[in-house]
N, C-alpha and C positions, 0 to 999 in steps of 0.2 A: 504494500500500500504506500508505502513512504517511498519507493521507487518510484513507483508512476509519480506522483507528487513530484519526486525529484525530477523527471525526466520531461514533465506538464510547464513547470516553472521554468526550465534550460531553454526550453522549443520558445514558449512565449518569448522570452529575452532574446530571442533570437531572428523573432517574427517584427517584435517591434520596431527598431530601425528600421526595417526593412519598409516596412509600412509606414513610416513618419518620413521616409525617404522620396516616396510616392507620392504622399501628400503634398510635400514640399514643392513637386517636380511638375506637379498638376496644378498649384498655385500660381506658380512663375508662366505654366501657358496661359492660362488664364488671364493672368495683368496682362502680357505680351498681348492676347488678343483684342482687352480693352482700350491698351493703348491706341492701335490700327482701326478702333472705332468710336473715339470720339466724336462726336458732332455736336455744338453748341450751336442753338438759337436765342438772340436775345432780341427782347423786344423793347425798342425804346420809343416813348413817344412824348418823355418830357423835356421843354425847353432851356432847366436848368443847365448852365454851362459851367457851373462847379462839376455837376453830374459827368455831364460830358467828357469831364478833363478826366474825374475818378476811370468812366469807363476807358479810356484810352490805356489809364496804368494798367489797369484788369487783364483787358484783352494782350498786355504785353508781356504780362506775369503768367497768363494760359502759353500764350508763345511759346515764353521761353523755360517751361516746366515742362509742356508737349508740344512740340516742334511742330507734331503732324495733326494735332486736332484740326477738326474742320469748324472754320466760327463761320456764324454769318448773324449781321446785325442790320434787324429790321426797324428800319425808321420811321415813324409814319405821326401825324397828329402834329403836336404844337416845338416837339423834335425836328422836324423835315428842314430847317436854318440849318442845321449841322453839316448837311451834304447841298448846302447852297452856295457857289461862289459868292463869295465877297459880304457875305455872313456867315459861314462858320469860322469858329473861334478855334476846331482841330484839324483843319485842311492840310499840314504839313502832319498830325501823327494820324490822321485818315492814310495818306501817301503812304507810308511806313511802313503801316499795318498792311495795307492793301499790297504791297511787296513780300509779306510772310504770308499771303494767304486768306489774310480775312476780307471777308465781301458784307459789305455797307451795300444795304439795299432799301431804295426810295419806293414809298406806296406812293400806285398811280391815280387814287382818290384823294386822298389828301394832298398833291401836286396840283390837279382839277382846283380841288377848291382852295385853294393859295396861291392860284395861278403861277402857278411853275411851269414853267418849259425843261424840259430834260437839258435842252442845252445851257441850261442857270446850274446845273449841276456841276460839282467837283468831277475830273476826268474819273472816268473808270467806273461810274454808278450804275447799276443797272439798278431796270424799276422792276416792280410786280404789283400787278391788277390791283390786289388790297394788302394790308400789309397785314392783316391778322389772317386771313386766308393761307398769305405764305407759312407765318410762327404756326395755324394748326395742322398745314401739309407736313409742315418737318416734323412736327410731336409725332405724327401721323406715321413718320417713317423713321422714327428711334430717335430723334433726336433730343438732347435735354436743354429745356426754358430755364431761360433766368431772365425775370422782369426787372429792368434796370429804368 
């Protein structure tokens, strides 16, 4: 009886490593795979330019934490001055960001009624129809909101 016991307790100590080995090894695919799927949605639609500045540091601390996350930042509402030539206050850390990847995207209803022309836009803006329609297609397709 104290054999088996003896021979019950050797196996286990033997098994464990092995299996916390596995775990370990299935953890690290795991992040690996989270990393290669990041996608941020942010939705912004207020005109603070304190706000604005904060979101620029944000977006550059995602950068430079995940190289490869995919952001994309919907503008729309009393926000849409930020991707306006010769009223946005982050036109140079717009540029920046728009170089590592992130896309700043203008809604094409609140443009309508602010009367914006796409060409009053910062280079490189693309629009979409509405801009909450875009933030619910992307939740829609895995992607994670943060209302900014």
């Amino acid at each position: 009886m104290k054999l088996k016991l003896i021979i019950m307790v050797l196996l286990a100590s033997l098994i464990a490593p092995i299996s916390i080995a596995h775990a370990q090894t299935t953890s690290k695919a795991k992040k690996t795979e989270q990393t290669s799927q990041r996608k941020i949605v942010y939705d912004l639609s207020v005109a603070d330019t304190t706000m604005h500045a904060g979101l620029m540091r944000q977006l550059n601390n995602i950068k430079r934490g995940w190289p490869d996350a995919q952001i994309e930042v919907v503008v729309h509402g009393k926000a849409l001055n930020l991707l306006v030539t010769g009223k946005s206050t982050q036109a140079n850390a717009i540029k920046e960001l728009q170089a590592k990847g992130v896309v700043f995207a203008a809604c094409e209803n609140t443009m309508k009624r602010a009367k914006v022309e796409k060409s009053q836009l910062l280079p490189n803006i693309p629009t979409v129809p509405m801009g909450i329609g875009e933030i619910v297609s992307k939740q829609e397709e895995g992607w994670s909101y943060i209302k900014f």
